[in-house]
C-alpha positions as CSV (number, residue, x, y, z in Angstrom):
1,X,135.6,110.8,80.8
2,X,132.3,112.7,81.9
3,X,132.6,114.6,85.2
4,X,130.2,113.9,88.1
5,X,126.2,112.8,87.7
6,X,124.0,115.7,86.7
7,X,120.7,115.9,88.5
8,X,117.9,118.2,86.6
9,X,114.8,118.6,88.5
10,X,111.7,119.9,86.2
11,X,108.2,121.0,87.1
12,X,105.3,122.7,84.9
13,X,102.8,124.8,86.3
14,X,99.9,126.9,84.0
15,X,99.1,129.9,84.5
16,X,95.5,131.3,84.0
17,X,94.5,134.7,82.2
18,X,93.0,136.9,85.7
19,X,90.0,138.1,83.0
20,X,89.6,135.2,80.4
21,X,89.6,132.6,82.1
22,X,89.8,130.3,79.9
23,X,93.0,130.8,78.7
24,X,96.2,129.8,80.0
25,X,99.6,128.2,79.3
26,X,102.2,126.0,80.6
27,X,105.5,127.4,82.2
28,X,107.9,124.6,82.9
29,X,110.4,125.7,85.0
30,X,113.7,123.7,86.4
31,X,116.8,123.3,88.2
32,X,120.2,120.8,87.1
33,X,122.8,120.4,89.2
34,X,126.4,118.9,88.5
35,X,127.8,117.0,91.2
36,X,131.3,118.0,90.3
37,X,133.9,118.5,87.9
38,X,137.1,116.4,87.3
39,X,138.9,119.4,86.3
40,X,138.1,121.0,89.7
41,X,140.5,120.5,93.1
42,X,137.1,120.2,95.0
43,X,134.0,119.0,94.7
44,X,132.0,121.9,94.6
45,X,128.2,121.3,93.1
46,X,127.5,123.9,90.2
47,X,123.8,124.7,89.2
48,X,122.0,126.2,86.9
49,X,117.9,127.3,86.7
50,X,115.9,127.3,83.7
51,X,112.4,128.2,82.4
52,X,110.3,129.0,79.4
53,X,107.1,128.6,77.8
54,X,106.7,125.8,74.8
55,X,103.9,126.9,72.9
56,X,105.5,130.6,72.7
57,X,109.4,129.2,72.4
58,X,109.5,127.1,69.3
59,X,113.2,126.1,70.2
60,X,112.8,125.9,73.8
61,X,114.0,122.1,73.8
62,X,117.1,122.8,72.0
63,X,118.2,125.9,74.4
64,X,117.5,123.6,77.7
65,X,119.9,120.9,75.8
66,X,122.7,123.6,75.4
67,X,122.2,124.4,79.0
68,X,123.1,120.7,80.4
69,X,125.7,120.9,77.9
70,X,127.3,123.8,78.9
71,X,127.7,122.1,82.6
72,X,129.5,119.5,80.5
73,X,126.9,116.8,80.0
74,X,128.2,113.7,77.7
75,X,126.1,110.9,76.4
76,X,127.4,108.6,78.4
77,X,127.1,110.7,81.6
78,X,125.0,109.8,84.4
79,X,121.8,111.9,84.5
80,X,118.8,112.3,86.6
81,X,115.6,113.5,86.3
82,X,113.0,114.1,89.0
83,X,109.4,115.8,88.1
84,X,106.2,114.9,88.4
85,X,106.0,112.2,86.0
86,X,103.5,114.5,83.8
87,X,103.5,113.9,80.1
88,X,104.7,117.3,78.9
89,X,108.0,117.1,81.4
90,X,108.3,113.5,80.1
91,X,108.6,114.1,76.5
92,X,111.0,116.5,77.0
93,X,113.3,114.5,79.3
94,X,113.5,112.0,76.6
95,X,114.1,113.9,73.9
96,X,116.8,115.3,76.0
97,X,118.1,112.3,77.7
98,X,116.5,108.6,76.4
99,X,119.0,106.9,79.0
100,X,118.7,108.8,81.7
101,X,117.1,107.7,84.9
102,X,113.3,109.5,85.4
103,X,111.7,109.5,89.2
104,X,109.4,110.9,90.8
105,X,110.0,113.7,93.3
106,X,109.0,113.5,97.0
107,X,108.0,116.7,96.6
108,X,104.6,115.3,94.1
109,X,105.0,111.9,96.0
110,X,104.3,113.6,99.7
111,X,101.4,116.2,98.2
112,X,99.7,113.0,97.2
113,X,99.8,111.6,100.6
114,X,99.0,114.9,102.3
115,X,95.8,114.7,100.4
116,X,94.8,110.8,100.7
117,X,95.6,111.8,105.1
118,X,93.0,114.9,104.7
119,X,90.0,112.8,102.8
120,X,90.8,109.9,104.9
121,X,89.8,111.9,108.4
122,X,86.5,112.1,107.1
123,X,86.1,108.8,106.8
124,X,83.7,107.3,109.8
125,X,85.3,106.4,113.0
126,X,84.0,103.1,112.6
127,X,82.6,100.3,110.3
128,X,80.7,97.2,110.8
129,X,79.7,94.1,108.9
130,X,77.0,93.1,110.8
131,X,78.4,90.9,113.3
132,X,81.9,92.9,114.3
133,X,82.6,96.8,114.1
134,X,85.6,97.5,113.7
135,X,88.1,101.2,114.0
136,X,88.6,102.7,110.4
137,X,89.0,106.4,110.5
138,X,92.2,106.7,113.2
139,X,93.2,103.1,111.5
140,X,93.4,104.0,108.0
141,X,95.3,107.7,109.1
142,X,97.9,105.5,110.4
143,X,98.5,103.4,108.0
144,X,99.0,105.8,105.6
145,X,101.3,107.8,107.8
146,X,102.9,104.8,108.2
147,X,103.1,104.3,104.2
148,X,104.5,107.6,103.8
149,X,107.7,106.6,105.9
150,X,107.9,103.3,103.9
151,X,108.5,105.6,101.1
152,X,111.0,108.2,102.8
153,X,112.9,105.6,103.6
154,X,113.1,103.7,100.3
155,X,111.4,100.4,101.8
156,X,108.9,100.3,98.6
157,X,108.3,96.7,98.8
158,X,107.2,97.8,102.4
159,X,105.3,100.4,101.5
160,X,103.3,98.2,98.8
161,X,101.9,95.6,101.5
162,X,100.9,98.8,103.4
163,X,98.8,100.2,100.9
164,X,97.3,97.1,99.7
165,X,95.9,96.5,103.5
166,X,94.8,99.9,103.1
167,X,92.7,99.2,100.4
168,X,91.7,96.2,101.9
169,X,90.0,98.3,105.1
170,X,88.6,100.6,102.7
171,X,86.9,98.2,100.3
172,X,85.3,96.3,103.1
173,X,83.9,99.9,104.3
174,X,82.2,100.1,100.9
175,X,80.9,96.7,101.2
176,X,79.4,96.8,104.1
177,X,78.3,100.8,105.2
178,X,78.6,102.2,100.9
179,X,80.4,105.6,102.4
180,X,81.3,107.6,99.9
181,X,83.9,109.2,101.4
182,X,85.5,105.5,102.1
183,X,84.8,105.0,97.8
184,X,85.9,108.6,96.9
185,X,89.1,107.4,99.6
186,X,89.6,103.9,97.9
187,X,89.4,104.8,94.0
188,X,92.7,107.5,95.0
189,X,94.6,104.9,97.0
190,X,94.3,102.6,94.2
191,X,95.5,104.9,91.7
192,X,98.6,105.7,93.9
193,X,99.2,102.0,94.3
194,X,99.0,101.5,90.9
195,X,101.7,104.3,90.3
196,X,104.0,103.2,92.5
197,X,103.8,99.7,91.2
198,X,104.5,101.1,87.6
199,X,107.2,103.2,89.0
200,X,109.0,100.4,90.6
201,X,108.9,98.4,86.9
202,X,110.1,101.2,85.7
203,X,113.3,101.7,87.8
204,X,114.7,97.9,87.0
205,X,117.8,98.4,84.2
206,X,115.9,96.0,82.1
207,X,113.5,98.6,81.7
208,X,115.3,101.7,80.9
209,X,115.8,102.5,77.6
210,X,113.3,100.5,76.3
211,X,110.3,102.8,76.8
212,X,109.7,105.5,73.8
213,X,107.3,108.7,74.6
214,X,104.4,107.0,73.2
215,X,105.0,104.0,75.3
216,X,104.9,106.2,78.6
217,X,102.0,108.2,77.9
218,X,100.1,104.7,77.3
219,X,101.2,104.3,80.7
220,X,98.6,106.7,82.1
221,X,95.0,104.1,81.1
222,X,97.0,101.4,83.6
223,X,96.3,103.7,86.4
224,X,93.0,103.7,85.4
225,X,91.7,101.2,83.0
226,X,90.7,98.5,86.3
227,X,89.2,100.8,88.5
228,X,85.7,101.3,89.7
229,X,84.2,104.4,90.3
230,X,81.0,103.0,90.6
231,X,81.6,100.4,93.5
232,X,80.8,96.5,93.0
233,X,77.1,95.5,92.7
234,X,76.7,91.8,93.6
235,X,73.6,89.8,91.5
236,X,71.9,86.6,92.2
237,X,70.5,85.7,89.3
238,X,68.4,82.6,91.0
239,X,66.8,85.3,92.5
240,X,63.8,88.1,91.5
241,X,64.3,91.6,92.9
242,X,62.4,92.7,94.9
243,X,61.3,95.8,93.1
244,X,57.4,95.6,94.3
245,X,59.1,96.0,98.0
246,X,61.0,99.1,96.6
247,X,58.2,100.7,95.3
């Protein structure tokens, strides 16, 4: 019988050569934890750390296995990861682990929010369509402050209608004023929303075990693949434009 669920939390970083520039490498570093040990009177959390470099460690997979395994990790053992959901930490999770259970870290999850709050407070204080105007600057800072707790909390189904009326206020800014910032704002909340939608397919047991390395870096072109960046232009072909008026 395996002892307690192991938890390995992974992250990869590059650094940059200070005088050519242009080179660099990737340093994944980590952290697994094991909950406990049968063996053990108390439950008493044991951890170890971990880092290396892949394209200098040829065998740098192989020495992170015999880490988890000398904290006693079994095949049939429950086991963790969080990271960034980056393709390099994801190949090696699965190599290490096909069964085990892969989220995302709040850590990556609340720098993405930090950064959709900061664009959005450049976004006008207000929009109009013409006939109404309406608050979007202090609105859309809420509701993405309020989509953040949706997510501490674990209330994703929550958190999906938030970000979808989101989108909503911000599409309607582009419509009607084209503000870039409100585009610039739009294109990143869709790409988070599409993440988060992935993620939550991904988490059902149905799922798990199912997806291969290939399979998850096809993921990556579903975040993408539907998205604008060029905003929606709207033709009436009954009509001529009026291109003498432009000129």
């Amino acid at each position: 019988m395996p002892d307690g669920p192991l938890t390995v939390g992974i992250d990869g970083g590059y650094v940059r050569d200070w005088d050519e520039k242009k080179r660099q490498f990737e340093v994944i570093v980590g952290k697994s934890i094991l909950a406990f040990k049968r063996e053990d009177m108390e439950d008493i959390p044991s951890s170890k750390c971990f880092g290396f470099v892949q394209i200098f460690d040829t065998k740098s997979t192989r020495r992170l296995f015999e880490v988890l395994k000398s904290q006693g990790m079994q095949l049939n053992q429950q086991l963790t990861f969080l990271s960034d959901g980056g393709d390099t930490v994801r190949d090696l999770q699965l190599y290490l682990s096909p069964e085990a259970e892969h989220l995302l870290d709040w850590f990556h999850l609340s720098m993405r929010l930090t950064v959709l709050q900061q664009t959005a407070k450049g976004l006008p204080e207000t929009t109009s369509d013409g006939e109404e105007t309406y608050t979007l600057r202090d609105e859309v800072v809420r509701e993405l402050e309020r989509l953040k707790w949706c997510l501490w909390h674990g209330n994703v189904y929550k958190a999906l209608q938030v970000i979808q009326s989101v989108e909503m206020d911000l599409d309607a800014a582009v419509a009607n004023n084209g503000d870039g910032t409100a585009r610039k704002l739009y294109r990143a909340v869709e790409e988070f929303h599409n993440t988060l939608m992935i993620q939550q397919v991904l988490a059902e047991p149905a799922w798990q075990g199912r997806l291969v390395a290939a399979d998850l870096r096809a993921l990556t072109p579903l975040l993408w693949a539907h998205v604008n960046p060029y905003g929606t232009f709207t033709l009436n072909m009954n009509e001529r434009l009026p291109l003498e008026q432009a000129a």
